[in-house]
N, C-alpha and C positions, 0 to 999 in steps of 0.2 A: 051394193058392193062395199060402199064402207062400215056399216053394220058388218058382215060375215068377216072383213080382213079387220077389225077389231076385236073381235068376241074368237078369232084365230091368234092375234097376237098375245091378248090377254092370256089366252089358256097356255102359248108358250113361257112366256114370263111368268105369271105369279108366284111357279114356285119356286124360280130361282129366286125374287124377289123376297120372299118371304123364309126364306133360308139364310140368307145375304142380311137380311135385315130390312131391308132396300124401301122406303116409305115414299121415294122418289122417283120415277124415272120415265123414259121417252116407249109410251105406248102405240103412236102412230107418228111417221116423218114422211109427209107425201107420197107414200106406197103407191097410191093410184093416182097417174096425173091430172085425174079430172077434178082430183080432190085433194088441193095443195092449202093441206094445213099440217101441221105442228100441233102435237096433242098430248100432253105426259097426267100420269097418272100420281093420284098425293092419298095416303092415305096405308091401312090394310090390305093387301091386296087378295087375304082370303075374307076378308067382309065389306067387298065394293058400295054396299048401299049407304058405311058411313063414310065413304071416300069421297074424292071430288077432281076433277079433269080442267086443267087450264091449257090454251092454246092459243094458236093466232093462225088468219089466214093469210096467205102470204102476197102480197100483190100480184095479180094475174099479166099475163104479157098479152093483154087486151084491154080495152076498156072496159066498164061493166057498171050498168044503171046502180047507184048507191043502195036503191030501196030494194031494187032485185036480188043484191049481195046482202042485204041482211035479212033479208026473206030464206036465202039459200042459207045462211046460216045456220039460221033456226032449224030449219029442217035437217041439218046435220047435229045440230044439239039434241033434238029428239033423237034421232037414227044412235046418236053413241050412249044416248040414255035408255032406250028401249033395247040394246047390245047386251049394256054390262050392267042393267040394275041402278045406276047414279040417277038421284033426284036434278032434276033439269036445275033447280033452283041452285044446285051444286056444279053447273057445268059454266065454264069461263070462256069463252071464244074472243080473241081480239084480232083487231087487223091489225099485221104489222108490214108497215113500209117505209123506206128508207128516213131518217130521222135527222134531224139537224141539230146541231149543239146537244142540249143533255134530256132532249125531249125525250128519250129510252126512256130513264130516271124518273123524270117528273109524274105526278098524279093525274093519273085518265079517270078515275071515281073516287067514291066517299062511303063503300059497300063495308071495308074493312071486313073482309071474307079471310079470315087465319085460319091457320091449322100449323101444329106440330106434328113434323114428319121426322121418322129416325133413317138414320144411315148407320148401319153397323150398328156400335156402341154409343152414336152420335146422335144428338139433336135438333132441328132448326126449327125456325120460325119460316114460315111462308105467307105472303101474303097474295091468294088468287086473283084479286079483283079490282085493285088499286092502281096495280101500275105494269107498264108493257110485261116486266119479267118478274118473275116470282120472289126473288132473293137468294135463289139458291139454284145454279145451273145442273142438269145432270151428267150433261157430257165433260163434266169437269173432275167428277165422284175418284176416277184412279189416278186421276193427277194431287189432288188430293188426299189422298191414300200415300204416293209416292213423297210429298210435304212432312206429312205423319213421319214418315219412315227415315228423314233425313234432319230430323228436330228433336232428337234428342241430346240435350246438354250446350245446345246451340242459342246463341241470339239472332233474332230472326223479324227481318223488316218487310213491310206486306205491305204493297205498293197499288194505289186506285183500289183500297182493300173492299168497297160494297158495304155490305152486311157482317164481312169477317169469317167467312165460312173456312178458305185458310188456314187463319192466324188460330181457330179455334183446333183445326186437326194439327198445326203446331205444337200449341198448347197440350193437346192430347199425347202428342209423341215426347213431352217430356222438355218444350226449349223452354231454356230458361227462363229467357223472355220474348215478347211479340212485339213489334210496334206496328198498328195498321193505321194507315195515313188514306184517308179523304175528302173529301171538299162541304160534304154532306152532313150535318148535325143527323137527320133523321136518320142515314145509312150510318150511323156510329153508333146511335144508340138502337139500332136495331142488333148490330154487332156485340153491344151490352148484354143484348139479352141473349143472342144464340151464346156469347160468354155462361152467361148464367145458369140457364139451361143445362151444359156440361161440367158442373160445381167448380165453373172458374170465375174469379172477379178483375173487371177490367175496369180501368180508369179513366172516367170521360172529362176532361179538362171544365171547368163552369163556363156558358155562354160570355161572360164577362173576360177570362182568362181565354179565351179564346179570340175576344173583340182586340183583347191588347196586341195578339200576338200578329193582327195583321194590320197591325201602325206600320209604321217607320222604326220603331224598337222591334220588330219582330225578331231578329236575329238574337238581340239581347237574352229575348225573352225564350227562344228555343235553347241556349245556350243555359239556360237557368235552370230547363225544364230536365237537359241532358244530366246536369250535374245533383239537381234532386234528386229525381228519380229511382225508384226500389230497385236493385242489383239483383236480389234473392230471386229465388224461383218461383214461379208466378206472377213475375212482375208484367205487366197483359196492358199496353199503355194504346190510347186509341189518340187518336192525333187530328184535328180539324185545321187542314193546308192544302194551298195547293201544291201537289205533285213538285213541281219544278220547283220553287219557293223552298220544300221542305229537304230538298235535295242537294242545292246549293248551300241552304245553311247546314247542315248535315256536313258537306266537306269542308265548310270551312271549322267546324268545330271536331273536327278528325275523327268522327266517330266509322266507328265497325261495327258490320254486319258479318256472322257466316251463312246465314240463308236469306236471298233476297229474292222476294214474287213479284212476280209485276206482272198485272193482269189487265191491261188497259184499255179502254175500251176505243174504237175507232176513231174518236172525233168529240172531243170537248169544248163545251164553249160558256163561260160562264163571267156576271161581273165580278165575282170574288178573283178573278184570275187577270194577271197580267198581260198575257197573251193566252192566245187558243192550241190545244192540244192536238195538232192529226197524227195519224198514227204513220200515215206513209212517209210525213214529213220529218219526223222525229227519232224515230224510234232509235237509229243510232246513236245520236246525243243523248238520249236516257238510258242507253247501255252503256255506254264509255264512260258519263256520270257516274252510275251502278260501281262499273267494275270498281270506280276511285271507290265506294263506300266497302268494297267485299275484303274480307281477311285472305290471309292467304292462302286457306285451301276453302276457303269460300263456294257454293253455287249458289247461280240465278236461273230462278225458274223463272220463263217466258211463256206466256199465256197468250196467242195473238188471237183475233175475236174480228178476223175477216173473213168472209166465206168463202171468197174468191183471193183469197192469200196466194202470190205463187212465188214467194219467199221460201229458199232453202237454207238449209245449215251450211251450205258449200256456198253461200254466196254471202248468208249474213257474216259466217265468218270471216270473210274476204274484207268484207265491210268493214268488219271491227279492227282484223290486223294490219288494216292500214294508219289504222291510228293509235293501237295498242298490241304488243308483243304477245305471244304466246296464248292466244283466246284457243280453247276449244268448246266446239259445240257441238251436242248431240241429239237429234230429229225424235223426239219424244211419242211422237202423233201416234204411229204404230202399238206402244205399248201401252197407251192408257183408255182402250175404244172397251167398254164392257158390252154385256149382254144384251143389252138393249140399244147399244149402237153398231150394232157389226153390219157392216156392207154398208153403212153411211160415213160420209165425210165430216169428220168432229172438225174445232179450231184448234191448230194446230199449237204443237209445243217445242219448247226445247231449253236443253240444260244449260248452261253459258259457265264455263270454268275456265280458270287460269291453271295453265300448263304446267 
C-alpha cells in the first residue's frame, strides 16, 4: 500500500514540481494510517535516481518493541526505494517524538548527507541526515514567497531566523537590508551559505565578537554594532543572541523594522539564555515587544510551529489589543498551503499590522 500511494503521489507532483522549480517538497504525510510517516522529496524530480527522501516516523499511540520499529522501517525504506528508483543509501527515515529544549536542532549523526535543492530562482543547502529537520521547511515555500513580495525597499528583521531561508527570499525581493538573529553559530553560518548560494554576502560577527556581546556590556556592544553597520543595500547582517536579549536592546536603542518574521519554535531551552522560551507562554510579550520595534506601516509575519494550534486571529488580536491600540491581524494559513500540501493541515500563519 505504501509503494502504490507513493509511486501515485510522485507521478501527480513531479511535474508540477519541475515547472515550479520546486527541488523540495512533502511527497507522502500519513496518507495511510497504518503508515504514519512524513516523507518529502530533495532533488530532480524528473531524475529520482539522483535524489534522495528524508522523513520521520511519528510516534504511534501504542507502544511498540524498538527493534521491531526499526525493522518496520527498513522495510518501508526498501518499499519507497523499490517505488521510485532512490538508492536506499539515499533514504533518511528518523523517529520524531515530542522534544524537550532544542533537542529538534541538535545533531542525531555525523553522515553529513547535503544536497542543494532549488526553489524557483532559489537555492539552499539541506542537510538529510544530521539532524531531526532538514534546514529548510516545505510547508513554509508560499509564505516565503509572500516575504519575497513584501521586501522590497524594506528593512527587514528575521526572528529564531534557522538557516535563513526568509531573510534570503528577502534579500531576493530587494530589502534593503536583513537582520537574522539566532542562538546558533552553526545555524548562522549555515545561513552564510544559503546567503551565498543566491550571490548575496552576509555578515557573521567573529566568535570573539560574539563572546563579548554576551557579557554584561552586551547592550554596549549591540548599540555599536547598530550604529556601524552598512545602511546600503545588501546590507544582509546575521546576529548570534538570544531572541529576548536581542529584542530588548533593539528597543532600547530605538531601532526600526518594516518587516518583522518571527518563526519560533515551540519551546527553547538553552544555557546561552536567561530564561526558557515557550511558545504558549510568551508569545504575546514577543508580539507587543515586536510591534514596539515595527515602523509605522510596518508587518509581522507570524509563523506558529504547533500542530495542535487552536490559536485564531479573532482571539490573538483580542490578546494584543488589550495592550496595544489598533492591532489587525490576518489568518494567513489558507493562502499559503501549495501543491503538495492540499487537504493537510500546514502551521499556521498570520500578518500582524498596525491599523
Amino acid at each position: 500500500m505504501f509503494a502504490n500511494r507513493l509511486q501515485k503521489r510522485f507521478r501527480h507532483l513531479k511535474k508540477w514540481a519541475h515547472r515550479a522549480g520546486i527541488g523540495a517538497f512533502r511527497l507522502y504525510d500519513r496518507n495511510i494510517p497504518e503508515v504514519p510517516i512524513v516523507l518529502d522529496y530533495y532533488g530532480n524530480p524528473l531524475q529520482p535516481r539522483e535524489a534522495a527522501l528524508c522523513g520521520a516516523l511519528y510516534k504511534r499511540p501504542y507502544e511498540k518493541d524498538a527493534d521491531d520499529e526499526e525493522q518496520w522501517l527498513s522495510v518501508m525504506k526498501d518499499s519507497a526505494s523499490a517505488a521510485l528508483g532512490i538508492e536506499p543509501a539515499c533514504i533518511f527515515l528518523k523517529q520524531r517524538q515530542k522534544q524537550k529544549g532544542n533537542s529538534q536542532y541538535e545533531k542525531i549523526a555525523e553522515v553529513r548527507y547535503e544536497k542543494i535543492v532549488g526553489e524557483g530562482d532559489l537555492s539552499f543547502k539541506v542537510n538529510l541526515s544530521d539532524y531531526l529537520d532538514t534546514g529548510l521547511f516545505p510547508d513554509r515555500r508560499l509564505l516565503r514567497a509572500v516575504i519575497r513580495d513584501e521586501s522590497a525597499g524594506k528593512r527587514v528583521l528575521n526572528l529564531f531566523s534557522y538557516t535563513g531561508s526568509f531573510s534570503v527570499y528577502a534579500a531576493a525581493g530587494g530589502a534593503i537590508s536583513t537582520d537574522s538573529v539566532d542562538l546558533s553559530n552553526t545555524y548562522l553560518s549555515w545561513a552564510r551559505e544559503n546567503f551565498s548560494l543566491n550571490g548575496f554576502s552576509a555578515v557573521l560577527p567573529s566568535a570573539s565578537r560574539a563572546e563579548e556581546c554576551r557579557t554584561q556590556r552586551e547592550k554596549k556592544c549591540f548599540t555599536m554594532e547598530l550604529r556601524t553597520a552598512r545602511e546600503g543595500k545588501g546590507a544582509h547582517r546575521l546576529i548570534r543572541s538570544d531572541v529576548s536579549g536581542f529584542i530588548d536592546n533593539a528597543i532600547a536603542a530605538k531601532k526600526l523594522w518594516d518587516v518583522i518574521i518571527i518563526d519560533p519554535p515551540a519551546f527553547s531551552n538553552s544555557k546561552k539564555m536567561n530564561d526558557y522560551f515557550d511558545l504558549n507562554r510568551d508569545l504575546t510579550m514577543l508580539l507587543l515587544k515586536c510591534l514596539t520595534l515595527l515602523s509605522a506601516d510596518g508587518k509581522i509575519f507570524l509563523s506558529v510551529n504547533l500542530r495542535r494550534c487552536v490559536i485564531n486571529a479573532a482571539e490573538l488580536e483580542k490578546q494584543l489589543t488589550a495592550h496595544a491600540e489598533n492591532v489587525r491581524i490576518t489568518d494567513l494559513s489558507g493562502k499559503i498551503i501549495d501543491e503538495d500540501f492540499k487537504g493537510k493541515r500546514i502551521p499556521k500563519a498570520f500578518l500582524i499590522q498596525n491599523q
